[in-house]
C-alpha positions as CSV (number, residue, x, y, z in Angstrom):
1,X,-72.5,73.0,15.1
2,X,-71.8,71.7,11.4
3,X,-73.5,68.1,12.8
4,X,-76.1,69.3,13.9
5,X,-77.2,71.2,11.0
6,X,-76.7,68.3,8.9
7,X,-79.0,66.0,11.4
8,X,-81.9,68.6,10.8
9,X,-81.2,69.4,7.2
10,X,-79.7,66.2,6.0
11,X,-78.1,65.9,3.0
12,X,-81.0,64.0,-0.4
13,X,-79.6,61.9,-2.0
14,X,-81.1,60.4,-5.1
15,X,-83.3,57.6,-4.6
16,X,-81.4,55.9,-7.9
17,X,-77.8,56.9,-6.8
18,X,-78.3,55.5,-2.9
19,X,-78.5,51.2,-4.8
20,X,-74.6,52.3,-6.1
21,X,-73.3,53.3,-2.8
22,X,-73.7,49.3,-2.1
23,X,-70.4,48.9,-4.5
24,X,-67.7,50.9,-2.6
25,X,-69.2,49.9,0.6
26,X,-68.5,46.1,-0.4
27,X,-65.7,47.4,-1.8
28,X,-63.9,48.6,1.5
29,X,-65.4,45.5,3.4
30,X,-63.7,43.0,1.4
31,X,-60.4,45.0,1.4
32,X,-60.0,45.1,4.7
33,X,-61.1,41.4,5.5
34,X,-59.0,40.1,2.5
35,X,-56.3,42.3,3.8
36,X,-56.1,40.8,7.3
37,X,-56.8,37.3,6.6
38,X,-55.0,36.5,3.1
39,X,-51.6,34.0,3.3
40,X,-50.3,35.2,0.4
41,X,-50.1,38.7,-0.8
42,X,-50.2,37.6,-4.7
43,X,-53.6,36.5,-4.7
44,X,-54.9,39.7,-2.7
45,X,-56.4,41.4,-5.2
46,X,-58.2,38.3,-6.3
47,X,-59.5,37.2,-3.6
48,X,-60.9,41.0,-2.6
49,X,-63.0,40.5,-6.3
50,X,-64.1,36.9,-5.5
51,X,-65.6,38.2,-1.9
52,X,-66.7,41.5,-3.5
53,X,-68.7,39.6,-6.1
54,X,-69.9,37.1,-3.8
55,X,-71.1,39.7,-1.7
56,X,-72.7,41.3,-4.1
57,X,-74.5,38.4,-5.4
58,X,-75.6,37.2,-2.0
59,X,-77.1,40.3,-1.6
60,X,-78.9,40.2,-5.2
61,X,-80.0,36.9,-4.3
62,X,-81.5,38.2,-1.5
63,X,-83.3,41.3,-2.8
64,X,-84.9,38.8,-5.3
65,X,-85.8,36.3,-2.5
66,X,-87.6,39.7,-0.5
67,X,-89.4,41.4,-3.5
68,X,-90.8,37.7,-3.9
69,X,-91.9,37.3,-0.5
70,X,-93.2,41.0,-0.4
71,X,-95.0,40.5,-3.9
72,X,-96.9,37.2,-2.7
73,X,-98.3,38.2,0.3
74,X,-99.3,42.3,-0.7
């Protein structure tokens, strides 16, 4: 009953607040990758920041690379 209520009356989240949920999503992506496919348990939480950053920069790469594309041909 609680689910359905939510689908019709979802929850607003700020339109500013919704581009920082992109941080702990990489966040737990790159824990658990890192986690299951590091050698060496010393370099684990350096590795989960290189592939958090690099995920985050690929990702601000590519926003840049769409808002260029979008502002070029509107």
């Amino acid at each position: 009953m609680i689910a359905w209520a939510l689908f019709y009356n979802p929850i607003l989240v700020p339109q500013a607040a919704v581009l920082w949920l992109i941080l702990p999503l990489c966040l737990s992506v790159a824990v658990v990758y890192k986690t299951v496919r590091t050698v060496e348990l010393r370099r684990l939480p350096r590795e989960i920041v290189g592939l958090m950053l690099y995920m985050i920069g690929g990702l601000v790469v590519l926003g840049v690379v769409l808002w260029g594309v979008q502002s070029l041909f509107l």
